[in-house]
C-alpha positions as CSV (number, residue, x, y, z in Angstrom):
1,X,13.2,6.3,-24.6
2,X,16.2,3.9,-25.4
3,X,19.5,4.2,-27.2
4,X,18.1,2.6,-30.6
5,X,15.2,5.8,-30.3
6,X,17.8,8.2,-29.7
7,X,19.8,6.5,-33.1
8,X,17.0,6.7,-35.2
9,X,16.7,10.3,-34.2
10,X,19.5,11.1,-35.3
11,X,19.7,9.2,-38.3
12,X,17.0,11.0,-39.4
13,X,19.0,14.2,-39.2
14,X,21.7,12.8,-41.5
15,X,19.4,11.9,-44.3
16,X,17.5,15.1,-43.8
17,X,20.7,17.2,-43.9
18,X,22.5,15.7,-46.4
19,X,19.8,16.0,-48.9
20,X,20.0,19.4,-48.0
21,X,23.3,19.4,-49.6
22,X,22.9,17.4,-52.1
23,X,25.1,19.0,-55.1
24,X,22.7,20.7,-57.7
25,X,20.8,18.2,-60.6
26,X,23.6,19.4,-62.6
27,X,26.9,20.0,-61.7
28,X,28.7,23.2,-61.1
29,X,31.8,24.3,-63.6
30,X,34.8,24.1,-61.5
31,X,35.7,27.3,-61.3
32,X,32.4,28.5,-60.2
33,X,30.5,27.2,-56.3
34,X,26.6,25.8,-57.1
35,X,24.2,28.8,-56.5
36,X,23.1,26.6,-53.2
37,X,23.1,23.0,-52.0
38,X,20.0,22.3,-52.9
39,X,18.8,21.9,-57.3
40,X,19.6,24.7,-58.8
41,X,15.7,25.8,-60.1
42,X,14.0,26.9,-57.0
43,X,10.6,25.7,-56.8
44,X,7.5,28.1,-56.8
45,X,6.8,29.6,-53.8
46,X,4.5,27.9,-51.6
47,X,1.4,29.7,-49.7
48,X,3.2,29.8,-46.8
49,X,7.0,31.6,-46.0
50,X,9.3,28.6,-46.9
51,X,12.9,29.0,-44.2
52,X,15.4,30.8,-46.8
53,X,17.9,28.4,-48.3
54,X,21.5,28.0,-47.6
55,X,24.0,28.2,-50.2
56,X,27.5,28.5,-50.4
57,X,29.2,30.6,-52.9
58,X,32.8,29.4,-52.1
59,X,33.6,26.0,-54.2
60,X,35.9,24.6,-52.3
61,X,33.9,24.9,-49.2
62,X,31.0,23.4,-51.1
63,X,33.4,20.5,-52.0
64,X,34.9,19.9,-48.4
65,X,31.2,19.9,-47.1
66,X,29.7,18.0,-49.8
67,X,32.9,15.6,-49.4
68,X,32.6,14.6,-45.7
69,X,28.6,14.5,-45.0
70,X,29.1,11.7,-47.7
71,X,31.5,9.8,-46.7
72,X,30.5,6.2,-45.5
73,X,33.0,5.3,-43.1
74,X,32.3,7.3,-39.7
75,X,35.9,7.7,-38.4
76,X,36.4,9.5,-42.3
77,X,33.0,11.4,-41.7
78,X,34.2,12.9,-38.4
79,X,37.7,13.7,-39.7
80,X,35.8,15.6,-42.6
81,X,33.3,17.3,-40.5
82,X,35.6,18.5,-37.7
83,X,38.1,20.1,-40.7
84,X,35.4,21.3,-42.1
85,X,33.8,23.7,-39.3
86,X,37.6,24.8,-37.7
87,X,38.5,25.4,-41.8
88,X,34.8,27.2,-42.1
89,X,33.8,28.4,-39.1
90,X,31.4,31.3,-40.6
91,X,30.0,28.9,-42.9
92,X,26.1,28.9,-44.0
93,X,26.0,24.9,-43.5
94,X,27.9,25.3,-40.0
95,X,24.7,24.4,-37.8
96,X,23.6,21.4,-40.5
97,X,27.7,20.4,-40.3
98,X,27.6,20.4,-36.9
99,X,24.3,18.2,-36.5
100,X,26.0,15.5,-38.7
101,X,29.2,15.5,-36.5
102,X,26.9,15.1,-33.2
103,X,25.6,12.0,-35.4
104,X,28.6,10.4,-36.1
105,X,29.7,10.8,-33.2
106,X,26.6,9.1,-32.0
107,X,27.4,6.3,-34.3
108,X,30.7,5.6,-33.3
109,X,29.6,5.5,-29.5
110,X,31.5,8.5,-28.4
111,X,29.2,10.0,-25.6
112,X,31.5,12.8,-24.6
113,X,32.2,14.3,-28.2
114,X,28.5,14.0,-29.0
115,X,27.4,16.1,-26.1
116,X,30.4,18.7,-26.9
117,X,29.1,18.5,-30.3
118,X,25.5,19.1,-29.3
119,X,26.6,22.5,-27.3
120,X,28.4,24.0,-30.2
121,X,25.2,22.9,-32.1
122,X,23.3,25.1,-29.7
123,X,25.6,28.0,-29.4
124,X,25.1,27.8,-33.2
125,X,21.2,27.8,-33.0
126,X,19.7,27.4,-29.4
127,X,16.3,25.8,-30.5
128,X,18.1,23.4,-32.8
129,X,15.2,20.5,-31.6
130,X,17.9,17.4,-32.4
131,X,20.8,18.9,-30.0
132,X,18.3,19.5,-26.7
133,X,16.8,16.7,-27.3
134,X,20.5,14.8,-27.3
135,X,21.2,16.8,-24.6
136,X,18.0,16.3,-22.7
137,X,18.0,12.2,-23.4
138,X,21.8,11.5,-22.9
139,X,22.4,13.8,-19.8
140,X,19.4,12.3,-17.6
141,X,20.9,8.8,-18.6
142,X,23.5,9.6,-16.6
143,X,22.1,10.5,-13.8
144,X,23.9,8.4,-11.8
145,X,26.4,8.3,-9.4
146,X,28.2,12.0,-7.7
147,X,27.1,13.8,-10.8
148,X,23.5,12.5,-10.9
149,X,21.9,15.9,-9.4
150,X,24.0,17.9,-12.0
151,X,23.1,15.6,-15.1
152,X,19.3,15.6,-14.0
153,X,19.5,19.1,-13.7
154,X,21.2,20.1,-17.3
155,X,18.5,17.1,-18.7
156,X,15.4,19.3,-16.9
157,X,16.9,22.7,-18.2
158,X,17.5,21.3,-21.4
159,X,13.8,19.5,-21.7
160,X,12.2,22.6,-20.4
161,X,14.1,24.7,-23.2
162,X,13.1,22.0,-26.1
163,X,9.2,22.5,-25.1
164,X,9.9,26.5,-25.2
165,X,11.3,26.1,-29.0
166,X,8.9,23.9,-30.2
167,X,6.0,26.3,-31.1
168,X,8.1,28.2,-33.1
169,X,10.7,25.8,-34.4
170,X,11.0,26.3,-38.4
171,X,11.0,22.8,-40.3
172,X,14.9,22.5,-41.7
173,X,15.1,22.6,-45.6
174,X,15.1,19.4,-46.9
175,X,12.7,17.8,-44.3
176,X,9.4,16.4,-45.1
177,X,6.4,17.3,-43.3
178,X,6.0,14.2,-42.3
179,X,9.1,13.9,-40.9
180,X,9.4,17.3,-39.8
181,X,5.8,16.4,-37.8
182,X,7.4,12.8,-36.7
183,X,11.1,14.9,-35.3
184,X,8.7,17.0,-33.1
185,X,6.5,14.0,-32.0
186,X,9.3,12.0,-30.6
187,X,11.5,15.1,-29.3
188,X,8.3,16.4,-27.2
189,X,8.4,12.8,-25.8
190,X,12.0,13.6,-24.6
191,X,11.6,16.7,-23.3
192,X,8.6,16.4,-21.4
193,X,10.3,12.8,-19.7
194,X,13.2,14.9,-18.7
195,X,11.4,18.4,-17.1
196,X,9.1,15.6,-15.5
197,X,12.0,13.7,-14.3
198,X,14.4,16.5,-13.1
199,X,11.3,18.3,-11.0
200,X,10.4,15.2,-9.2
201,X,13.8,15.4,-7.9
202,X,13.7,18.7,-7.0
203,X,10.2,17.9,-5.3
204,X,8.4,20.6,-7.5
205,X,5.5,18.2,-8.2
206,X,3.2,20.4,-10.0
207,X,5.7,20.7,-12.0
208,X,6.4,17.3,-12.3
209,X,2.5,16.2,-12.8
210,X,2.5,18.8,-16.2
211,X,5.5,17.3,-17.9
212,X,5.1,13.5,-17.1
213,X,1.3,13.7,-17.7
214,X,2.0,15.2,-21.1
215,X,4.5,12.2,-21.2
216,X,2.6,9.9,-20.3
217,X,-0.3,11.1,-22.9
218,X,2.0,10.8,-26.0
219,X,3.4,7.4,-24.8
220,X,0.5,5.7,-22.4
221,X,3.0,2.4,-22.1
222,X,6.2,3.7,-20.7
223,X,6.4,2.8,-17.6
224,X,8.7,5.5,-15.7
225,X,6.8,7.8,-16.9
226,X,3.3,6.7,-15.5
227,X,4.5,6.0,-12.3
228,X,6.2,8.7,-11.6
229,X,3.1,10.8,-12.8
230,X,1.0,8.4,-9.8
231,X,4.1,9.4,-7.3
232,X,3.9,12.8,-7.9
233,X,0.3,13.0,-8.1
234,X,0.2,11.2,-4.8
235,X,2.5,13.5,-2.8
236,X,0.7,15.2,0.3
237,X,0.5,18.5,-1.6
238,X,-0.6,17.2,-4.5
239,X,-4.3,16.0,-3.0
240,X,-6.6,17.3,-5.2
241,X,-4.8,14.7,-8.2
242,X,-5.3,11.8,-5.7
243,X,-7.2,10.1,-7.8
244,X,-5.5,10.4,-10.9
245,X,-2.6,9.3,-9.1
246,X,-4.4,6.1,-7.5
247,X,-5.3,5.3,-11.7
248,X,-1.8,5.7,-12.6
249,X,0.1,3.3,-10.3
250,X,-2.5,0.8,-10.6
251,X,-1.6,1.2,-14.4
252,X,2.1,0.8,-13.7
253,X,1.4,-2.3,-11.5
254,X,0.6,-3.3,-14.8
255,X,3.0,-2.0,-16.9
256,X,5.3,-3.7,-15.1
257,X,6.6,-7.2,-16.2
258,X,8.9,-8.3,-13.4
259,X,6.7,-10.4,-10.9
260,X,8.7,-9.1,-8.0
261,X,8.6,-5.4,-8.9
262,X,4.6,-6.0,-10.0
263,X,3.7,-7.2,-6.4
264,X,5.8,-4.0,-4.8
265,X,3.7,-1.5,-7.1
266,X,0.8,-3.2,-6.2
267,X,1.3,-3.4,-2.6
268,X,2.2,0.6,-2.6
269,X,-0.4,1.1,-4.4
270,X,-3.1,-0.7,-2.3
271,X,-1.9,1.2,0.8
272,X,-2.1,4.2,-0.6
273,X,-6.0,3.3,-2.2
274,X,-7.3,2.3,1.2
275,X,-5.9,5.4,3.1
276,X,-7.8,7.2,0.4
277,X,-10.4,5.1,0.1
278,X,-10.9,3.5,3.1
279,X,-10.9,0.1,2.3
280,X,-9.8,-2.3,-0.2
281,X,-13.1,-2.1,-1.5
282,X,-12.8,-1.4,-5.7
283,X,-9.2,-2.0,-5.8
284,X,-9.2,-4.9,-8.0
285,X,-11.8,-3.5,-10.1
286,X,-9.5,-0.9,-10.2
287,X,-6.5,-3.1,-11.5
288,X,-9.1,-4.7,-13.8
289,X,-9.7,-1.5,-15.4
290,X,-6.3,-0.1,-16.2
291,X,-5.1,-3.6,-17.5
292,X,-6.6,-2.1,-20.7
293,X,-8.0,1.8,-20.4
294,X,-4.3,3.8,-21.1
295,X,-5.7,7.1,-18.5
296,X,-8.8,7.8,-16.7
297,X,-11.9,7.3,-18.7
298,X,-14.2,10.6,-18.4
299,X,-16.4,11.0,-15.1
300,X,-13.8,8.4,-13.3
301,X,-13.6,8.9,-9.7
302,X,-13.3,7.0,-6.4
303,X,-14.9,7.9,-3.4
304,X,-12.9,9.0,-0.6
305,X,-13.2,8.6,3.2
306,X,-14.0,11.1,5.3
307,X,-13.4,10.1,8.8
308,X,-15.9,10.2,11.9
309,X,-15.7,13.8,14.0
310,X,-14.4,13.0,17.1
311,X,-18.5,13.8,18.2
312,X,-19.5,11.0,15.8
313,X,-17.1,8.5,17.0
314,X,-17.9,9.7,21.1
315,X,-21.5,9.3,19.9
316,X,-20.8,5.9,18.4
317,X,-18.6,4.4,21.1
318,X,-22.0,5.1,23.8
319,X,-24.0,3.7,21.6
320,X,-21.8,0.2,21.3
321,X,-19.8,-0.4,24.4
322,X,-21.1,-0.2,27.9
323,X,-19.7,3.1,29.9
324,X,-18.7,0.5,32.2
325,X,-16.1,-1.6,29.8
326,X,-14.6,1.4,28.7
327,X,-11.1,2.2,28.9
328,X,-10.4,6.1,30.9
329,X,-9.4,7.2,27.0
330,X,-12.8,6.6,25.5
331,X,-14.1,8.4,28.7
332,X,-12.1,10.8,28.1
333,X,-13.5,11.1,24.6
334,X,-17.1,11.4,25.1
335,X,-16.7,14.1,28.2
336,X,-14.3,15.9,26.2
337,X,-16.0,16.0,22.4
338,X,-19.1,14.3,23.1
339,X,-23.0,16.3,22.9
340,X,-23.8,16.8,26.0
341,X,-26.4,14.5,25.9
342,X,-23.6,11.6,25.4
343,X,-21.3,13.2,28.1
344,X,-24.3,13.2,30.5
345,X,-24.6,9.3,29.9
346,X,-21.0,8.7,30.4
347,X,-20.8,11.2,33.7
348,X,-24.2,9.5,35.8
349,X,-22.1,6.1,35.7
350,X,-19.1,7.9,36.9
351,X,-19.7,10.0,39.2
352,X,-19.1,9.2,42.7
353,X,-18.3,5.5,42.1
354,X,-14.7,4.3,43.3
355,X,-13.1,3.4,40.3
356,X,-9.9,1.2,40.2
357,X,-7.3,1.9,37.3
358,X,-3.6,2.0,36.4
359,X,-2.0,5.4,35.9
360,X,1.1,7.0,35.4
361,X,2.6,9.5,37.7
362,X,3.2,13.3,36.3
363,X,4.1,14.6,39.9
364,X,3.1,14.4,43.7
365,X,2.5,17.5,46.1
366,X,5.2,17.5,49.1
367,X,3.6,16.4,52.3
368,X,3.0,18.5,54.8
369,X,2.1,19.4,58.6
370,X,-1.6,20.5,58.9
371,X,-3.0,21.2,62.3
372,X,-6.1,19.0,63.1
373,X,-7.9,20.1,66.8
374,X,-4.5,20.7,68.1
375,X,-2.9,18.1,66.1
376,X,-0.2,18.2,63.8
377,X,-1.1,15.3,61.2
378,X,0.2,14.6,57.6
379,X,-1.8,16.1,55.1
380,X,-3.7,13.9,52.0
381,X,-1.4,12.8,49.3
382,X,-2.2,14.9,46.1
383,X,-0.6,13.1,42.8
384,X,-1.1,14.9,39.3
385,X,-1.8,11.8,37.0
386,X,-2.0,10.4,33.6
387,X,-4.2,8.0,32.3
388,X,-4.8,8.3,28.7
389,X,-2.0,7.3,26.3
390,X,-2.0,10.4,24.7
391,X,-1.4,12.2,27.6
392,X,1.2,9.7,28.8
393,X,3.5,10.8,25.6
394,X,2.8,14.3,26.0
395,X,3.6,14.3,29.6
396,X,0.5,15.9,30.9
397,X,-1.9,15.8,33.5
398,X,-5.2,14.6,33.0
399,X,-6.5,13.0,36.6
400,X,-6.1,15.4,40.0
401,X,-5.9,12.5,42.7
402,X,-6.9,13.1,46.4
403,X,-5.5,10.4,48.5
404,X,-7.8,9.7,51.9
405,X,-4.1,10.1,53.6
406,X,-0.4,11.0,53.3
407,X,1.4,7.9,51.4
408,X,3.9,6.3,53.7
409,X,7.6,7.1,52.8
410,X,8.0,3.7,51.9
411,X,5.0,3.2,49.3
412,X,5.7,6.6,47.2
413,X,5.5,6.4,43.9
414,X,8.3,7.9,41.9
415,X,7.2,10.5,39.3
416,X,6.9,8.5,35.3
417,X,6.2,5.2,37.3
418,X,2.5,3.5,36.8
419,X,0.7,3.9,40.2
420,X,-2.2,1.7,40.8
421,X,-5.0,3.2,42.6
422,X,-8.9,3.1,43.7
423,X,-10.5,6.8,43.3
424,X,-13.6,8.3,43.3
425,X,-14.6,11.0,40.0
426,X,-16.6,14.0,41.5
427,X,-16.0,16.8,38.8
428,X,-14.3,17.4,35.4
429,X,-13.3,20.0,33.0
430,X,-13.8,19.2,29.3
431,X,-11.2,21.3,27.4
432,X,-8.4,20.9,28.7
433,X,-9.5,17.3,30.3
434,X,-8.9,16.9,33.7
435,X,-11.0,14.5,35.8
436,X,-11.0,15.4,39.9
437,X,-11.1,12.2,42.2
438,X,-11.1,12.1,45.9
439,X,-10.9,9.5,48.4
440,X,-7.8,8.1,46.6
441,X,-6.3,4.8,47.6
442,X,-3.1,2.7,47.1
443,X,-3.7,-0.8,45.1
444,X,-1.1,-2.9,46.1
445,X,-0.4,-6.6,44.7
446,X,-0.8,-9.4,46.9
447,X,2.7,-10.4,48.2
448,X,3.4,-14.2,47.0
449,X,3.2,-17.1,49.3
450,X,6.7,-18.0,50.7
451,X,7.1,-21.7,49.3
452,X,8.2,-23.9,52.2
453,X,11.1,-25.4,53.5
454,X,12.6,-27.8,51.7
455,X,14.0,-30.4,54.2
456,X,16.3,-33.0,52.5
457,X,17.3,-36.6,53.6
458,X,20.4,-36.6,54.8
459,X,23.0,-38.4,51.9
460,X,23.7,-41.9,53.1
């Protein structure tokens, strides 16, 4: 929707309501008002209820409102219109009176007095279609700046309203079906755009998806409209219209004329059709297809990935990488969510085979005095490690280490430092994973050759 829409629009509602006012094919005595704006011998009835016609008894209140719907010059129209409605304010033509002020103000570019008017247009008649739709179009225009939220918010109330009046709204006396069906066309358009609009913002996206896809139905090339319907089909509640959603941005993408803003649809769009997909795999074709289809041709779907159980991918990783190159994660993997055919694999290569690795520590048991034949010695070193990344972030435990002896004062690790070790696996528990080693062993870099003296020439 655009200004010049929103014009014609109204425009319409002049000629529509000044014919409704039109002074009789002959006209009245002085002294007496015309039985009613419109000619004088009523036509016969038609099969259905036609809407009652106005008319206005009281001459001189026929004369001021025949007198400023047709004047020409808008700053005289308004002056005649606003006399009229304070001067009449009970009048039969108030709402029709009120619709042509709302236009001229229109006309003369006065935003604030045409939304003023609209209101008293709607206090006069709520379902007037031509005021909410004013309403519904100017207000979400504005929805910018420290009163955007507000403005959205009267343009969703005021679309949502429109779309409640519509079934029932009686076509105004003087209108044309044709036109009448035209007025309802285009105001739908407005109202849906604007409950679409104003429920996206509130993040009600069902709400959003039936507005904006009825939107985007009656007007298949505007392109707010059909991406916003792919936006909010595409939110994380909104799964089960993934695929509609997929359809409608790669539409937009192509709606869209700007080169830049083209290759921004289309690279949000693309991310979003492999994480459904899986892979780029039919993307073009998709872009190919809504170039030219306007929605989703029947039976359209795309296939979406399911990923691997963590079973399939343990069974998968034994099946292409040697236990031996794995990392302590993947072994982690296939003892933990494995079969227990796979897990079996992975444990006969592990078990009791000193294994070097890096780890990180999660904490160390105190030493302490145990007494050996007599002896007081230092008991093992027991460290609480982690090895898996996961684990690392969540600050847990997933390797009991047994060291062969107490760790010197010197070499302790402190806890959160990566230790680097030699141990040797001789049980483990699946759920929660914890892998038992004994016969632990520091690993400690070779210190670096001390370069040698330097001995310089004495200067001359």
């Amino acid at each position: 929707m655009n200004k010049i829409f929103l014009a014609m629009l109204l425009v319409a509602a002049v000629t529509a309501v000044a014919q409704t006012a039109s002074a009789p094919a002959q006209a009245p005595p002085a002294q007496a008002p015309p039985a009613q704006p419109a000619p004088a011998q009523a036509a016969p009835a038609p099969a259905q209820p036609a809407p009652q016609k106005k008319e206005i008894k009281d001459p001189a209140e026929y004369n001021a409102y025949v007198g400023a719907v047709q004047q020409s010059d808008t700053a005289a129209k308004i002056s005649g219109l606003e006399a009229f409605v304070t001067q009449y304010p009970n009048s039969v033509m108030k709402e029709d009176a009120l619709e042509q002020l709302m236009t001229a103000y229109q006309q003369a570019g006065n935003t604030t007095k045409m939304l003023d008017t609209a209101q008293k247009v709607l206090q006069a008649n709520p379902c007037n279609l031509r005021a909410l739709a004013v309403v519904a179009f100017t207000k979400q225009s504005m929805a910018t700046g420290a009163n955007a939220q507000q403005n959205l918010s009267d343009a969703g109330q005021a679309g949502e309203k429109g779309l409640q009046c519509l079934p029932t709204a009686a076509k105004p006396e003087g209108t044309t079906q044709a036109e009448w069906d035209k007025l309802k066309a285009t105001t739908t358009g407005i109202f849906n755009n604007s409950a679409g609009m104003n429920a996206y913002a509130a993040k009600d996206y069902a709400k959003a998806e039936q507005f904006l896809r009825a939107a985007v139905q009656a007007d298949p090339t505007n392109l707010t409209e059909v991406y916003y319907l792919a936006l909010a089909d595409l939110q994380p509640g909104s799964a089960e219209n993934d695929v509609e959603g997929l359809f409608y941005v790669a539409r937009a993408a192509n709606l869209q004329t700007s080169a830049q803003g083209k290759d921004q649809i289309v690279k949000f769009g693309k991310s979003k059709y492999v994480k459904y997909h899986g892979s780029e795999d039919g993307w073009n074709d998709l872009l190919a297809l809504t170039a030219t289809a306007p929605a989703p041709p029947a039976n359209f779907t795309i296939k979406k990935y399911v990923p691997p159980t963590l079973a399939e991918q343990a069974a998968a990783l034994v099946k292409s990488k040697k236990i031996e190159e794995m990392s302590f994660a993947e072994w982690q993997l296939v003892l933990s969510e494995g079969t227990p055919e796979d897990a079996d694999k992975v444990w006969g290569v592990l078990k009791g085979k000193p294994l070097q690795m890096v780890a990180q520590v999660i904490s160390i048991e105190p030493a302490s005095k145990v007494d050996v034949k007599g002896k007081s010695v230092d008991a093992p070193t027991k460290l609480t490690l982690a090895g898996s990344s996961d684990d690392i972030d969540a600050k847990r435990g997933d390797i009991d280490l047994t060291m062969t002896a107490a760790i010197p004062p010197k070499d302790m690790p402190k806890v959160a430092a990566d230790f680097q070790f030699q141990g040797t696996p001789v049980s483990y528990v699946a759920k929660p994973f914890v892998m038992t080693m004994s016969d632990g062993a520091l690993l400690v870099a070779a210190k670096p050759k001390p370069k040698p003296t330097v001995h310089k020439k004495p200067a001359q």
